[in-house]
N, C-alpha and C positions, 0 to 999 in steps of 0.2 A: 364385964362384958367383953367380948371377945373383938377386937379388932377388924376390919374388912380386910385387909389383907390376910387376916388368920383365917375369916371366914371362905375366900377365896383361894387359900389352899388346903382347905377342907373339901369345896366342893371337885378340886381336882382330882380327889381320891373315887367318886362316883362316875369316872370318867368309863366307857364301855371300853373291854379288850378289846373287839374289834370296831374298827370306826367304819361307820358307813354315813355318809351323807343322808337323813333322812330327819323329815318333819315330824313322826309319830312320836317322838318322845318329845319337844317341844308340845305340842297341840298338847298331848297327858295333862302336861305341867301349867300349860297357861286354863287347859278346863279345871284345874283341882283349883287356879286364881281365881277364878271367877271369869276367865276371860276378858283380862285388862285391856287386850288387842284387839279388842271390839270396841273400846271404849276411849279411842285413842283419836288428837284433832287430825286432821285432811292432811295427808300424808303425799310425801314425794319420796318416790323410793327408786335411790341412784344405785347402778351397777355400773360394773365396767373391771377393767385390770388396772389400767395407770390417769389417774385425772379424777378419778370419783371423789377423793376429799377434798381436790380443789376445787369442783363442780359445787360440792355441797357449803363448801365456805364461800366463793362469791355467792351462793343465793341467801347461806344465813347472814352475808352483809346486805345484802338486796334488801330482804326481806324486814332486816331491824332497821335500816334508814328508811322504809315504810310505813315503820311505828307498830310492825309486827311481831308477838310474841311466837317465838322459835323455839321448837325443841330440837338436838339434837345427836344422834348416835353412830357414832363412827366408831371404828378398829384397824388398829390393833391405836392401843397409846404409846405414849411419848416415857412419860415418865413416871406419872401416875395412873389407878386406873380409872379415878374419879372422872380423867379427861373423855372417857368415853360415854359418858349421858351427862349430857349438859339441859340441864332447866333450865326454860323462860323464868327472868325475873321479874319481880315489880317494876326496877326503873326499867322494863323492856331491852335489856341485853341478857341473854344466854352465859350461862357460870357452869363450870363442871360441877357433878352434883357435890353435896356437904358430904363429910364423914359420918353424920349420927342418918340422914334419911337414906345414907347407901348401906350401910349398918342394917339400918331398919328395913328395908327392901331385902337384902339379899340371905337376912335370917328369917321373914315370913315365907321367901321362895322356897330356901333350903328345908324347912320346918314343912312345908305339901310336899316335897320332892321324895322325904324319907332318905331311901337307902336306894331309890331306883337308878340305874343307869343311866345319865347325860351325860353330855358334855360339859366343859365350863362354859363356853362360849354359848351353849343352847340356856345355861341356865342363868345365867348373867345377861342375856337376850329377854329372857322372860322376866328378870326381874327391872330390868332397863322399862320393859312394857308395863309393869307397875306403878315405878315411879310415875313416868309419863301421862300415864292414865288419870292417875291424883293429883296432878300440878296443872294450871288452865296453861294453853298455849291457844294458840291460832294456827300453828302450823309443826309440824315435825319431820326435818331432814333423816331419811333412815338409810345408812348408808350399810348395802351389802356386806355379809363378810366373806362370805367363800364362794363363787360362782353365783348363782340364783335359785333356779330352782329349787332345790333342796336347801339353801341356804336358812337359816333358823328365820329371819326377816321377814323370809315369803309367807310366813304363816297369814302377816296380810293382806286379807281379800278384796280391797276396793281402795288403792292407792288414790288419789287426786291425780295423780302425773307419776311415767316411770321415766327413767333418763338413762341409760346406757352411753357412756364415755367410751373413749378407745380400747379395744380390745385387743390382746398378745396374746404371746406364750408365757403363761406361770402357771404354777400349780397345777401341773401336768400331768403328774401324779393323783390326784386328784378330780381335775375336772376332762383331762384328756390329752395328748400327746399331738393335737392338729387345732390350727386355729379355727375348724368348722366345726368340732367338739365341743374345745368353749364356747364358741359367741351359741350352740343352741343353748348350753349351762344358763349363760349371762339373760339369753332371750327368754329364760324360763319364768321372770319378771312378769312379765305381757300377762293383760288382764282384757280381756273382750270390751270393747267402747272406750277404752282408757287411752288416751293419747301416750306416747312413748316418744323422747326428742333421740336422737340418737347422732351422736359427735361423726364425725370425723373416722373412718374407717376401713381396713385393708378389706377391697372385693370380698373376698371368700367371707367375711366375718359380715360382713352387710349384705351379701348373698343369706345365708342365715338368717338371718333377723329380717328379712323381707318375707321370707317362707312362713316363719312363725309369727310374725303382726297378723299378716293375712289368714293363717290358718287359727289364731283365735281370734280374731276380729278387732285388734288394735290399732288405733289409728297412728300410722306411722309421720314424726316430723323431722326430717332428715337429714343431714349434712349436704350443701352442693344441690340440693333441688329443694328443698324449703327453706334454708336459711344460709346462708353462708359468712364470715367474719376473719377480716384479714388487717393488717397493719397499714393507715397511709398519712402522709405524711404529719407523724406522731399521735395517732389520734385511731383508737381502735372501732372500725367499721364495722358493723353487723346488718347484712340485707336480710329482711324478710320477707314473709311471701308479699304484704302490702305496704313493708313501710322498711324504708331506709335509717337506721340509727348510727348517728353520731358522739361517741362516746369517749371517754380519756382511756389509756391505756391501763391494763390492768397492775394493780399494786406489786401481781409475784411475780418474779423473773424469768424471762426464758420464752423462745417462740412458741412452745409448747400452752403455755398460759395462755396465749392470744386464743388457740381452740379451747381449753378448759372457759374460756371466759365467752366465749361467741356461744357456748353451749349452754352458757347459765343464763344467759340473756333468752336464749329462744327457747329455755325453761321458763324464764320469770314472762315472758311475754304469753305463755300458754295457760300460764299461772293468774295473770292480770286480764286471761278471758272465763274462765271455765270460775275463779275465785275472786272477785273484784274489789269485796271485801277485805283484802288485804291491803289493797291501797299501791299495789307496786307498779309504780307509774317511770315514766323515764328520768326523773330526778332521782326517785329512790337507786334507779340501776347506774346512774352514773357515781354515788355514792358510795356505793355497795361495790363497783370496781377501785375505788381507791383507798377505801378502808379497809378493805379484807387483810386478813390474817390469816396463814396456813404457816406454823410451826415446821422445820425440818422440808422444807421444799423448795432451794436454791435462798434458802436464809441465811441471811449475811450476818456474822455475830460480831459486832462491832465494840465490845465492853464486856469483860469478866475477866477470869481467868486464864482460857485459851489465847484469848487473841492479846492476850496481856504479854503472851510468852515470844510475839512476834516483830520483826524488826518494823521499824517504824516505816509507815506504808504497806505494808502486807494486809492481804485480804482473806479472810477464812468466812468459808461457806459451806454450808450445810442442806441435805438432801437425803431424803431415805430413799431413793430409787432404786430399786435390784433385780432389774430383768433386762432381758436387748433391750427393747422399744425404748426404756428410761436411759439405759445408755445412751442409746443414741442422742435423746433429747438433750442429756445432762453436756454432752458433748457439742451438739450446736452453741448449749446455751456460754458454755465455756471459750467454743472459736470466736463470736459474736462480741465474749469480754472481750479476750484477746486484740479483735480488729480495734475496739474503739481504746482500748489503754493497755499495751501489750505488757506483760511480765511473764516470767516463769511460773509455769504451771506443775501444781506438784495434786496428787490423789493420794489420800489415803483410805483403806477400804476395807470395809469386813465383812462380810457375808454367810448368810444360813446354806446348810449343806446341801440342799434342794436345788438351789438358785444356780441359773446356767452362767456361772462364772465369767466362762471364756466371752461368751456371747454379751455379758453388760462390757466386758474392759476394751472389747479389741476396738469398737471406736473410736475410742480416747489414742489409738497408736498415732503416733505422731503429732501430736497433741500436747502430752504432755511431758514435763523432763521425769520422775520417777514414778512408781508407785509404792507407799510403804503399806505394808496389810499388817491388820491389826487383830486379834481375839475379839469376841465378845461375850464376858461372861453372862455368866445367870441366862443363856438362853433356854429357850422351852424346847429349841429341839437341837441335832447337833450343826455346827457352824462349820464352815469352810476351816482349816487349821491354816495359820497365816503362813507356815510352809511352804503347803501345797495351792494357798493363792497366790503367791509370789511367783510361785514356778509355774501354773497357768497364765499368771502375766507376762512372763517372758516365753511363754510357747506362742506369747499371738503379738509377740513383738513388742512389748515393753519392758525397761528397763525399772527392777522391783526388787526390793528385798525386807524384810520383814520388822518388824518392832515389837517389844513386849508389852507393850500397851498405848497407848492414846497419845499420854504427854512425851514419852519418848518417842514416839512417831516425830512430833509436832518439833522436839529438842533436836532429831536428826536431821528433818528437812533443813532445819534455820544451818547445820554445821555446813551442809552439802554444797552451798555458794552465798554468797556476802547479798545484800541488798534484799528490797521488799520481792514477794513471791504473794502468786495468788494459790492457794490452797484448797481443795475443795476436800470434807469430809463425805463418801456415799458408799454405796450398798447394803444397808438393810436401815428400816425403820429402829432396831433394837439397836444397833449403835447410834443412831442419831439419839435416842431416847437416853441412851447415856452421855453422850457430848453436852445436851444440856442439863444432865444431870449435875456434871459435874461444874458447868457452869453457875447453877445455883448455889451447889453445895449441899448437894440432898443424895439418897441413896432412891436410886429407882426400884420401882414394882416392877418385879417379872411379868413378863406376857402369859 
């Protein structure tokens, strides 16, 4: 029997020549299922560019210190790809699925699919919708993968709640070249009567998604006029429209979390009206912000291999961020260290060839003392060459030069000056995905 990794680059060969965003060859595939995506529990289906899988992890914390069983499906993975459909379990915590029922799910997909033209991503979406289908849950986080609309996700039709996070520039190629392009992509979510929470957002993108609530009849809950959530003294605040909550601050790092988390609160609160049955009460949400868990997003790695390599005292952190807006963030979250325990800051960074280079680094100018760029093999499309990311770091004013891989990145920072350094590894999820690869001691799954 053939492997799921064998089986998933098998399906990559049915990939279409030309790639168009569109749902008609999903819907095919999940009618030849039997239509699992019909048959799927009360669904939340988050969109957004940067914050959507920390949105969707504080509420699968939420949600499990509730005593709720959680599905859920995110993208891209870390390291394997099992991490992207995770099953409710019996003791009620969510597990990325096994190797024999993603086995068995993704050769009954393949097996209706034939020879017809999809994508991976549209066909591994519908077999994701499978599994799902056949395993009980109470609820399932469905986390967009490329804009909305057209996105393979959208296929359904009656979410419980949609959630759109902050919106940017990425995938502009793609979803459009102006941030009022995207946010209609992201808005293309919206289902008539379905409430929709929507974070924290640049005008022109919340202009959008006002047009479009209103023009399919979605009930908009807003950032700044239905809810709002801010830091005070150490204790993270969430006003809503009738009740004021007082909460511990959230588990991930970074001011940027304070909004991913004021968002997931005035998700679980729309959740603990419209579903009451779930039980997500204000204990459950103060639980669920200090247990969360998001992999690869301002993650401190405190024990293995890398941070084995470093002087005593040094700090390595890890973040797949790769657009301006996460620049920016990643950058607050880095001055913020700075003010409260100052050391040398050093970046290391690798990024897909798409990705507006100049625009993630140049925040970090004066920030930080180098940046070393690094390759990242096995990617699915081509990567920035650490060359010509070095020399876009010093066209925007940092000081950068390049490494052949990871651990000599890590072997030249230490040479560069004597004493502890805080390090930050970012730009693309597909090198984080190898940072703890090799942490483990495992060889990762391509994207």
């Amino acid at each position: 029997m053939p492997t799921s990794a064998q089986l998933l680059a098998e399906m990559k060969l049915l990939h279409p020549l030309l790639i168009d965003l569109s749902l008609g060859r999903v819907e095919r595939l999940l009618g030849k299922l039997g239509n699992p995506h019909k048959r799927l529990p009360p669904c939340v289906q988050v969109a957004g560019t940067n914050g959507k899988g920390s949105v969707a992890a504080f509420l699968k914390a939420m949600l499990e210190a509730a005593g709720a069983r959680v599905h859920v499906y995110t993208s891209p993975h870390l390291v394997r790809f099992h991490e992207r459909i995770e099953l409710a379990g019996s003791d009620g915590k969510s597990a990325p699925i096994g190797e024999d029922a993603l086995i068995d799910v993704l050769t009954r997909t393949q097996a209706v699919n034939g020879n017809d033209d999809i994508t991976q991503f549209e066909i591994t979406t519908a077999a994701a919708f499978l599994a799902f289908a056949e395993h009980p849950a109470d609820v399932l986080l469905l986390e967009v993968g490329l804009g909305g609309r057209l996105d393979a996700t959208n296929i359904v039709a009656n979410p419980a709640l949609c959630v759109i996070t902050s919106i940017s520039l990425d995938h502009s190629d793609k979803l459009g070249g102006t941030l009022d392009k995207i946010a209609y992509e992201k808005a293309g979510i919206l289902r008539p009567g379905i409430p929709v929470v929507v974070s924290q957002q640049e005008r022109e993108a919340e202009d959008v998604i006002r047009v479009e609530a209103d023009r399919v009849g979605a009930r908009l809950v807003a950032w700044g006029e239905d809810f709002d959530a801010y830091e005070q003294s150490g204790r993270l605040v969430v006003q809503a429209e009738d009740e004021l909550l007082d909460l511990p601050l959230p588990a991930l790092t970074g001011r940027h979390q304070i909004v991913n988390a004021g968002t997931a609160v005035a998700a679980a609160l729309e959740l603990r009206s419209s579903q009451p049955a779930l039980g997500l009460d204000e204990r459950a949400m103060e639980q669920g912000l200090v247990k969360v868990r998001w992999p690869a997003r301002m993650q401190r790695l405190d024990r293995g291999l890398l941070p084995s390599m470093l002087k005593p005292g040094s700090e390595l952190w890890l973040d797949g961020g790769h657009n301006p807006a996460a620049g920016r963030a990643l950058a607050q979250t880095l001055a913020d260290l700075e003010e409260r325990a100052p050391k040398p800051v050093y970046l290391m960074v690798g990024m897909m060839g798409l990705k507006d280079s100049g625009g993630f680094l140049s925040p970090f100018r004066g920030l930080v003392r180098r940046v070393l760029t690094v390759p990242i093999s096995r990617a699915h499309e081509t990567p920035h060459a650490p060359e010509a990311l070095a020399e876009t770091a010093r066209s925007v004013g940092l000081e950068a030069e390049c490494s052949s891989d990871i651990e000599a990145a890590l072997q030249r920072i230490d040479q560069l000056e004597p004493g502890a350094k805080r390090i930050l590894v970012c730009g693309s999820l597909y090198l984080a995905g190898h940072v703890l690869a090799l942490q483990d001691g495992v060889e990762p799954q391509a994207n």
